[in-house]
C-alpha positions as CSV (number, residue, x, y, z in Angstrom):
1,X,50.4,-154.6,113.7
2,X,49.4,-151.3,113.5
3,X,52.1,-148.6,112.6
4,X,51.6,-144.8,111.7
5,X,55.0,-143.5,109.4
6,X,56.1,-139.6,110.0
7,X,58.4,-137.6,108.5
8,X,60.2,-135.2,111.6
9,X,63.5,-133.1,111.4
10,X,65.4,-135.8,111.1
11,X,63.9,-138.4,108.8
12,X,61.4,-140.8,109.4
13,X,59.9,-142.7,112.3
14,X,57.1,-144.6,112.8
15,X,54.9,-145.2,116.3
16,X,54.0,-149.0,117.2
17,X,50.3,-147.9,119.2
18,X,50.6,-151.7,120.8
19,X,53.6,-150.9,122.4
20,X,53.2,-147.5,122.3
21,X,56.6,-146.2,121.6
22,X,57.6,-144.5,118.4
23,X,61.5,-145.4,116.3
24,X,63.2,-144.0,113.9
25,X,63.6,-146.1,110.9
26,X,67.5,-146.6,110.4
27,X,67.7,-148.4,107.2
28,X,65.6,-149.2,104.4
29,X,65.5,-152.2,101.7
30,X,64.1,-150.5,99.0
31,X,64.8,-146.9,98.5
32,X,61.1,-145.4,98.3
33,X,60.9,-147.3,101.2
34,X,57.0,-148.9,100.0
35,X,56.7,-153.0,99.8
36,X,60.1,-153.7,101.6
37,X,61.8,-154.0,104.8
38,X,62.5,-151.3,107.4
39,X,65.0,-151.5,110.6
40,X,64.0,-149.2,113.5
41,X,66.3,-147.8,115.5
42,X,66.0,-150.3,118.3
43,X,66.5,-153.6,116.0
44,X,63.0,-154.1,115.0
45,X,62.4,-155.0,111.7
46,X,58.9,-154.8,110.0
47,X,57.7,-155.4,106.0
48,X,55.8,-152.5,104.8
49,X,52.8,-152.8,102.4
50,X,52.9,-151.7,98.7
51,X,51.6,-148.2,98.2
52,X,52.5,-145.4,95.8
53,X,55.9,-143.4,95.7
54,X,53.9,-140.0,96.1
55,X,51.5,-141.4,99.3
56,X,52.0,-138.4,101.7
57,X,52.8,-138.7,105.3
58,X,51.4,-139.5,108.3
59,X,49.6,-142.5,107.1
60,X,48.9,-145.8,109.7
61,X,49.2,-149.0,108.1
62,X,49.3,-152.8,108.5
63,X,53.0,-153.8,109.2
64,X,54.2,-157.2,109.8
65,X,57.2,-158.2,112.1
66,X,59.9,-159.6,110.8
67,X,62.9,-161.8,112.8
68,X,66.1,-160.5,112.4
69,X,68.4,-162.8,110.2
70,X,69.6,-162.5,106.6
71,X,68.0,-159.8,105.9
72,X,69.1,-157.6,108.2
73,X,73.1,-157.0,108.4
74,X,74.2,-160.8,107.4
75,X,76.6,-160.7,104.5
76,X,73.7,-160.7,101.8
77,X,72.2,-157.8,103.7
78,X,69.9,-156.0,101.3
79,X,68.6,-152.9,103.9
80,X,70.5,-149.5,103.5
C-alpha cells in the first residue's frame, strides 16, 4: 500500500491515502527506522522498504501490512 512518512513536532507519522487517515509511528524495529517494522499508533503494523539513512522526509513509499504476532509485543518482541 501506498504510505507517505513525515516528520511533525512530535516525531514521525505516516498517512495510509487508501484509508485516508494518517498515525504516528509508536515503535520501530530497527533504529533508522529503513527495511524493518513500524507500529502505528492504532496497532497497525507495516514493513518498510530499504532506503538510505540520510533519505529526507516526506517521501511515499510501497509498505506492506503486517499481522500482529511475534513481532510486535510477544516476549521476543524486537520493535522499540
Amino acid at each position: 500500500m501506498k504510505a507517505t512518512i513525515r516528520r511533525n513536532g512530535l516525531g514521525l507519522s505516516i498517512y495510509i491515502s487508501r484509508k485516508d487517515v494518517e498515525e504516528p509511528v509508536v515503535a520501530v524495529e530497527n533504529e533508522d527506522m529503513w527495511g524493518g517494522l513500524v507500529l502505528l499508533g492504532k496497532g497497525l503494523l507495516l514493513a518498510l522498504p530499504n532506503f538510505p539513512l540520510n533519505t529526507s522526509l516526506p517521501l511515499t513509499i510501497e509498505a506492506r501490512k503486517r499481522s500482529i504476532g511475534a513481532e510486535a509485543g510477544g516476549p521476543n518482541s524486537t520493535l522499540r
